[in-house]
C-alpha positions in Angstrom: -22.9 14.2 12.2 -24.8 16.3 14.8 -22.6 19.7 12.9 -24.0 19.1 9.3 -25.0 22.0 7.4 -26.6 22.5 4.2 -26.2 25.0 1.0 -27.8 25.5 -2.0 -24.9 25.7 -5.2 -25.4 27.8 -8.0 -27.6 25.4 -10.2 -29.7 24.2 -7.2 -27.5 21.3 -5.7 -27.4 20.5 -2.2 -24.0 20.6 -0.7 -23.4 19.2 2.4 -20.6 20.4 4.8 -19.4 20.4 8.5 -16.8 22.3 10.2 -14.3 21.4 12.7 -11.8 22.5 15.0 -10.4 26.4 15.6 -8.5 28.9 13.8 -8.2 30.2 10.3 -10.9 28.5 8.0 -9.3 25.9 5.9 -11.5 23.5 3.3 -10.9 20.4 2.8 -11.9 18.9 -0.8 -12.0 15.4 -1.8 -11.0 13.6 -4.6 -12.6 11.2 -7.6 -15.8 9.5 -6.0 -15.0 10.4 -2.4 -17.0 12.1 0.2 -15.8 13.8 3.4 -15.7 10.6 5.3 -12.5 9.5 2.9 -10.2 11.3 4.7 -10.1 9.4 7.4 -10.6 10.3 11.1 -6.7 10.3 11.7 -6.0 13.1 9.5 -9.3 15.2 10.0 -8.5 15.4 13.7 -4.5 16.4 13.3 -5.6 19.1 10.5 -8.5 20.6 12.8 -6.3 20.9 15.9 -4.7 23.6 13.3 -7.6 25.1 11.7 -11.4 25.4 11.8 -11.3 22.9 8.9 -14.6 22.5 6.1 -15.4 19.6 5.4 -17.2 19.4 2.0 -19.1 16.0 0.6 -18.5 16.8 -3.4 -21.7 16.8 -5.8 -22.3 13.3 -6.2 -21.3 11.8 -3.0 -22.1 11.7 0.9 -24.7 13.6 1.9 -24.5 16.1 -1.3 -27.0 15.9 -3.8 -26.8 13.0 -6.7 -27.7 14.8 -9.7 -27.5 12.6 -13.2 -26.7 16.0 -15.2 -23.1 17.3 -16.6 -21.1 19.6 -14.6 -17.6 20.5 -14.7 -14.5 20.8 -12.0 -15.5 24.8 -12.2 -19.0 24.3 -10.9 -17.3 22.5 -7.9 -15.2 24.9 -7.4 -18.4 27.2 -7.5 -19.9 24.7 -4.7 -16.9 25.6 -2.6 -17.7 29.1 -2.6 -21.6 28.6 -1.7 -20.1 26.7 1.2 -18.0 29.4 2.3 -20.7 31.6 1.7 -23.2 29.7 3.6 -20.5 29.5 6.7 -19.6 33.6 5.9 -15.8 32.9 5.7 -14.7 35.3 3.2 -11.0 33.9 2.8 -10.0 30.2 3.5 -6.9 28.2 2.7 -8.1 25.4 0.4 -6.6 21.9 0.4 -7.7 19.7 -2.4 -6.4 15.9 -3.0 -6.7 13.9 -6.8 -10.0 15.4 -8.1 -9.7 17.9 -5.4 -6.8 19.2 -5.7 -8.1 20.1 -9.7 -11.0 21.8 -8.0 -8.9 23.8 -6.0 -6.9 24.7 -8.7 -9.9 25.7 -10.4 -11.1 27.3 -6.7 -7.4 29.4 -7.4 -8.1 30.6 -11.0 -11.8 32.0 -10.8 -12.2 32.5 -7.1 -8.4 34.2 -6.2 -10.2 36.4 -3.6 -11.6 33.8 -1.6 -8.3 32.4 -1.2 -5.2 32.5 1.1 -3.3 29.7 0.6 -3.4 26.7 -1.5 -2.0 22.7 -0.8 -2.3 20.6 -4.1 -2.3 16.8 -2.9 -1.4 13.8 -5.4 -2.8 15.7 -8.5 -2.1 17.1 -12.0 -3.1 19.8 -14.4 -4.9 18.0 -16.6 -4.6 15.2 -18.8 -2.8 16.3 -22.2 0.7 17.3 -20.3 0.3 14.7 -17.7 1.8 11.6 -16.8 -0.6 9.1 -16.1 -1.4 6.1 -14.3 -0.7 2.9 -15.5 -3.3 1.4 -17.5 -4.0 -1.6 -14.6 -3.8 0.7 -11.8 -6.6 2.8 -13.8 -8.7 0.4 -14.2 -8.5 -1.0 -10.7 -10.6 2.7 -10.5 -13.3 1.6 -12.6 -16.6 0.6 -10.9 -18.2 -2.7 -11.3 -22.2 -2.7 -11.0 -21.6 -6.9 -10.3 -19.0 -6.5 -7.7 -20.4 -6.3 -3.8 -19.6 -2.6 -2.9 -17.7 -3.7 0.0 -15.4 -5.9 -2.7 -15.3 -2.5 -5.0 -14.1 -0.4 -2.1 -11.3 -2.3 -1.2 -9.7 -3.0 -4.9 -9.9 0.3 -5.8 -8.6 1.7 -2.4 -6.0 -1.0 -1.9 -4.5 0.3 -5.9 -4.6 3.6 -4.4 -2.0 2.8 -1.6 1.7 2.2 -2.0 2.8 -1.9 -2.1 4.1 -1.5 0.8 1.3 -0.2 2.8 -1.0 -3.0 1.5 1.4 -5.7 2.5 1.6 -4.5 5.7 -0.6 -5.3 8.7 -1.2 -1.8 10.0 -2.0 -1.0 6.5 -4.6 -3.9 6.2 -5.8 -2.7 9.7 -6.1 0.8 8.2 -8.0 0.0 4.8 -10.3 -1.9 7.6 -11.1 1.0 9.0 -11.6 3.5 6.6 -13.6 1.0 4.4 -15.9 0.8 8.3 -16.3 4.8 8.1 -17.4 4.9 4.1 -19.8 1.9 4.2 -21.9 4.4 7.4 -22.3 6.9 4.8 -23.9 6.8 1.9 -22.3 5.2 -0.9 -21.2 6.9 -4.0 -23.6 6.2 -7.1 -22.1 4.6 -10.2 -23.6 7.6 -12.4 -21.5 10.2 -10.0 -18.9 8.5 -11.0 -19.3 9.5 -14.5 -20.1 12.5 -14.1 -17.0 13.5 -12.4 -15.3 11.5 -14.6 -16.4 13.7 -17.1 -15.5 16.7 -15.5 -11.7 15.3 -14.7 -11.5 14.6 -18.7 -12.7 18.0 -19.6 -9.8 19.8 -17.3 -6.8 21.5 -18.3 -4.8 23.8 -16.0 -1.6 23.4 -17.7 -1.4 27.0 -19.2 -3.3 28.7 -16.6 -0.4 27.7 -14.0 1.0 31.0 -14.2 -2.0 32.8 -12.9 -2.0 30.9 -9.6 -0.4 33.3 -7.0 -2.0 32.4 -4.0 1.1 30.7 -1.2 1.1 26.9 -2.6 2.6 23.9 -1.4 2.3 20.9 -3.4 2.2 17.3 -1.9 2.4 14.2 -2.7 3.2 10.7 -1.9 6.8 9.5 -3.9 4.9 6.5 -4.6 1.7 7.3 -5.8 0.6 4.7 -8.1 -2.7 6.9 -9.8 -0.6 10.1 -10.0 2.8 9.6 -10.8 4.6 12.1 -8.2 6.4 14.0 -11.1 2.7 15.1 -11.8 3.8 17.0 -8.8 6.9 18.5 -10.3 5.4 19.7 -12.9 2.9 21.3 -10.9 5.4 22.7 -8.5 7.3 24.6 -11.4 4.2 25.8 -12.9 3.4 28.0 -9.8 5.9 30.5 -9.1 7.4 30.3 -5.6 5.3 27.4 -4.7 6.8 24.4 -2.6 6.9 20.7 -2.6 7.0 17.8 -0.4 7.4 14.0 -1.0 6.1 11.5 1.9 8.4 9.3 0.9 7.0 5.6 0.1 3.5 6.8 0.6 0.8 6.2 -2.2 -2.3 8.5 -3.4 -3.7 8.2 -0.3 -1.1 9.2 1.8 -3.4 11.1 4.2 -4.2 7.6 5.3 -0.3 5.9 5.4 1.1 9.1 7.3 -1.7 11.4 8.5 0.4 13.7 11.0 3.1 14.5 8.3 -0.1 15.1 5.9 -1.8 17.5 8.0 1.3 19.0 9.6 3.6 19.8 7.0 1.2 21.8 4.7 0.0 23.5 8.3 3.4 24.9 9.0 3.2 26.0 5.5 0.0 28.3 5.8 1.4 29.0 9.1 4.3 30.8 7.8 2.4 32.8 4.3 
């Protein structure tokens, strides 16, 4: 992209990020493996007609530097900051899906000055008071070094939508597409996927939920088959006075299966707090 820009984090890391759009600065964080491109075109466009929207590629994917060293959700959340830093936003709503919407809850806890309000997509607080996938739809997540990438993409993104979706031609059409836009970037290393891995395992937000105060609306699709939607719930009664909303029948990737309720909901949201 012709807008890329570049950051140093905290421990050296390049961080890649472009920005979008008009209006207050909203970042955009991706989950497990992803990098920007994930979100698909569809929803990137409808959320920046709303907001001068960050896009971020995570450590370990896109454009972002590789690194085969430990790190934990916190230092993403740190990269976050170095990217708003690096744009000189001081305050930006943060919208994190999966993975990302960890980091952003980790963005909330440390980093509560930098934020104004907070959308928590298909995501938990951690793995000890969750409830969890089932054990086939994890391991439909798992990478396999002997399986083409093209092969990998699809299984793991077609277990990330709802049945439905995947039966469907326009949903065929749409895994198509987004799988077009990934394989132009560059792919996602098998150790990065540990690594986050790692970092996902090592989270816990569960007692810390109190201490969010930032506006929060928590989304999710009703049929998310990685993270059940009452990982939702439980979010959504952790954080006092936050919100939910269910995009009923969608999957984990629901910014894919309805993109304008995705990015409009949550913006009438930050509209009104």
């Amino acid at each position: 992209m012709a807008n890329a820009k570049f950051c140093k984090g905290r421990d050296g890391a390049k961080i890649r990020y472009e920005i979008r759009g008009q209006g207050e600065p909203l970042a955009l964080i991706m989950g497990y493996s992803g990098s920007s491109r994930t979100w698909g075109e569809p929803f990137v466009s409808a959320i920046s007609d709303r907001f001068r929207t960050i896009l971020i590629d995570n450590r370990g994917t896109g454009e972002s530097d590789h690194p085969d060293r430990a790190w934990t959700l916190p230092d993403m959340a740190d990269d976050v900051v170095c990217v708003l830093d690096d744009a000189g936003i001081a305050r930006a709503h943060v919208y994190g899906i999966s993975m990302g919407g960890m980091i952003a809850q980790e963005f909330a806890l440390h980093h509560p000055e930098r934020l104004r309000g907070l959308i928590l997509g298909c995501t938990n607080c951690g793995f000890a008071n969750s409830m969890l996938a089932p054990p086939e739809a994890a391991a439909a997540l798992a990478p396999d070094p002997d399986q083409p990438l093209a092969e990998q993409a699809r299984r793991m993104l077609e277990a990330c939508c709802s049945p439905a979706f995947v039966a469907s031609p326009a949903g065929q059409a749409i895994i198509d597409e987004r799988i077009r836009e990934m394989s132009a970037y560059p792919a996602t290393p098998l150790h990065s996927y540990r690594r986050q891995w790692e970092a996902i395992a090592a989270f816990d937000s569960f007692a810390r939920l109190g201490q969010i105060k930032a506006p929060t609306m928590v989304i999710t699709g009703s049929a998310d088959p990685i993270v059940p939607a009452a990982n939702s719930d439980m979010l959504q009664r952790g954080i006092q006075g936050s919100k939910i909303h269910y995009i009923e029948g969608a999957g984990h990737l629901f910014f894919w299966e309805a993109p304008e309720e995705s990015a409009e909901t949550p913006a009438d949201f930050l509209a009104r707090h």
